[in-house]
N, C-alpha and C positions, 0 to 999 in steps of 0.2 A: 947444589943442595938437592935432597933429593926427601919429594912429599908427598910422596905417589899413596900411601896408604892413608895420608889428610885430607887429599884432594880427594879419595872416594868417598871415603866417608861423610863429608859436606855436601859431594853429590848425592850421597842415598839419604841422607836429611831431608835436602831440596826436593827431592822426587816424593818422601813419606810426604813431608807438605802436600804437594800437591795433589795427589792419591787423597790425603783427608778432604783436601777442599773440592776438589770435582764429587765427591761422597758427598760431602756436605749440599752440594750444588743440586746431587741429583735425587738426592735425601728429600731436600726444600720443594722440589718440583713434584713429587707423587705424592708431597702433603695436600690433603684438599682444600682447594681455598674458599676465606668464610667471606660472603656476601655479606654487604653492611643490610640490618635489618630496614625492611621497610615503613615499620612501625619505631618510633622510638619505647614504645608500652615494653616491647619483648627484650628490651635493655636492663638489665637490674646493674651493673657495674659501670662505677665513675672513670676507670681506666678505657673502659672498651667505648664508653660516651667521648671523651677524650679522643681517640684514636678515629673513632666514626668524624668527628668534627674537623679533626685535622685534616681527614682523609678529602673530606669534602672542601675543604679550604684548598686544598694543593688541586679541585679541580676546576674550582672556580677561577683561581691565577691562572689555570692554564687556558679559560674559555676565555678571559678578561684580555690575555694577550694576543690569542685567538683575534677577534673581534674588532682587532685595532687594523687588521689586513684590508684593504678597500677593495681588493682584488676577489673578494669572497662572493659574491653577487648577493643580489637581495633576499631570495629565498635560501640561503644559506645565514647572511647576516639574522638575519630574523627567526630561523630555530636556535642558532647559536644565543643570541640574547634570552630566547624564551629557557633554552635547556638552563643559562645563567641563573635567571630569574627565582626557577623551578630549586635551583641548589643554593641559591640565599634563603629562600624559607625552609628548607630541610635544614639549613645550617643553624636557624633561630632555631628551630623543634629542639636540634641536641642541644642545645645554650641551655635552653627549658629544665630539659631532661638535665642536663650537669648540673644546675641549681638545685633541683627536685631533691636528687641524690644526696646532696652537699658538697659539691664542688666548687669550684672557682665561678662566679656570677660572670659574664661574658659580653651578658644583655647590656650593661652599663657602658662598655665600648664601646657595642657596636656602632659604628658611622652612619649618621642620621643627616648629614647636609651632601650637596654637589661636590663640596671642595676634597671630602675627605676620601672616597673611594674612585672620586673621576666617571661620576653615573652623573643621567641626569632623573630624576626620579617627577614623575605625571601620574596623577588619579592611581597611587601606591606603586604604580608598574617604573622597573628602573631600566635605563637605554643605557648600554655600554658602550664605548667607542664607534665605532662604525654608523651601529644602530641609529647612532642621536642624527644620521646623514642621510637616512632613508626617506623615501617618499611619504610624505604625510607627516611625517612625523616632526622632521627639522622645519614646518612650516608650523604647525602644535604648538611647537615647544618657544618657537617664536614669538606664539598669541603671547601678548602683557596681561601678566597673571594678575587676579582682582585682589585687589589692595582688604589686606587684611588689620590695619591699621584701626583701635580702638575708636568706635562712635560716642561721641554724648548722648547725654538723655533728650537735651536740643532735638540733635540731626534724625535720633530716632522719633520724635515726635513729629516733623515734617511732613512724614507721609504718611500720617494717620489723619481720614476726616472722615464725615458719615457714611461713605463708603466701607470705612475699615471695621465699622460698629454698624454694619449692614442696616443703617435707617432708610437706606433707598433702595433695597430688595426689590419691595414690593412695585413699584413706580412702572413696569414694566406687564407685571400684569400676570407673569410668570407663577411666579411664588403667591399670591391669589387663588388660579387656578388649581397648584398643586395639593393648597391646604383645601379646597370646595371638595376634590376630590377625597384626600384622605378624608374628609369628617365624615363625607358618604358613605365612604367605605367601615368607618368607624361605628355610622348607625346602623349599618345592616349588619355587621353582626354580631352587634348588641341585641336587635329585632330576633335573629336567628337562635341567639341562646336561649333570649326571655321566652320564647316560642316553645322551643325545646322545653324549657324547664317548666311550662304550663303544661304542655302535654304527660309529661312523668309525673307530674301532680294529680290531672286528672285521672291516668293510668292506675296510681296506688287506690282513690280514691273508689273506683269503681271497682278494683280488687278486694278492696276493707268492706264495700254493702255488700260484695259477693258472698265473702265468706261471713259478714253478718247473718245473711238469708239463709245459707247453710246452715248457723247453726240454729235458727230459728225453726227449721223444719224438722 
């Protein structure tokens, strides 16, 4: 059988392909590339809010799986968590901004307990893999966190007595002295105005016989 003029032709196909796509390849590469803005303000589009967020997502998977390496050392774990940290709140900002817009609400997802992103989160700051192992911190996060469990009006009355309605300020001697002081301070310059304001009294007073005299002469 003979295909000699089929088989070129499939080969000059295959080569246009690929002639377009190294074009294409090197097309893509002298386009300028856009930096995700710094500000979410300079954003006006829901598409390019979207693509920022994404963007930011795919780097936080990457710092997330980052982070689980124990072989990182301490001063690597701990920029790596802080860079983390730094791109969970950029990521709430474009949430913000997608809402603003009219977009998909995002906020209503996002993972707010330990279980759901695998953090452990302390005073807002969250520890990612590793992190939760570093010095200081895995002994932190160990402290038993204080019971937030609803008080009565009972348990809140317990440690209220006349201390709490400062009946025994004074007992000390302190708070005495401080008010001797201010009222001192309170009459001198009271003394000081009423002084002042005698003296501009007397002042007009002996300007008004002046120019009485004057015109009497």
């Amino acid at each position: 059988c003979y295909c000699g003029p089929f088989m070129a032709r499939n080969s000059e196909k295959a080569q246009n392909l690929l002639n377009r796509y190294v074009r294409g390849k090197e097309e893509a590469a002298r386009r300028p590339v856009i930096k995700r803005p710094s500000h979410t303000a300079d954003c006006r589009s829901v598409v390019d809010a979207e693509k920022w967020r994404m963007q930011i997502m795919r780097e936080i998977g990457k710092g997330v799986s980052e982070i689980q390496n124990s072989a990182l050392g301490e001063y690597k774990t701990r920029e790596l968590n802080d860079n983390i940290n730094k791109l969970m709140r950029e990521k709430r900002h474009w949430e913000k901004k997608i809402l603003e817009l009219g977009g998909k609400n995002y906020l209503k997802s996002t993972p707010k307990t330990v279980e759901e992103d695998g953090s452990v989160t302390y005073g807002g700051y969250q520890y990612f893999g590793e992190a939760k192992n570093l010095p200081g911190v895995k002994e932190m996060l160990a402290k038993p966190k204080l019971s937030t469990a609803k008080r009565s009006r009972a348990d809140l009355y317990k440690g209220v007595d006349a201390d709490y309605y400062g009946y025994r300020d004074d007992e000390d001697g302190v708070l005495e002295e401080s008010e001797a002081k201010a009222e001192a301070l309170i009459k001198k310059r009271a003394v000081t105005a009423l002084e002042k304001t005698l003296q501009q009294q007397q002042m007009r007073q002996r300007q008004q016989l002046q120019q009485q005299e004057e015109e009497i002469v």
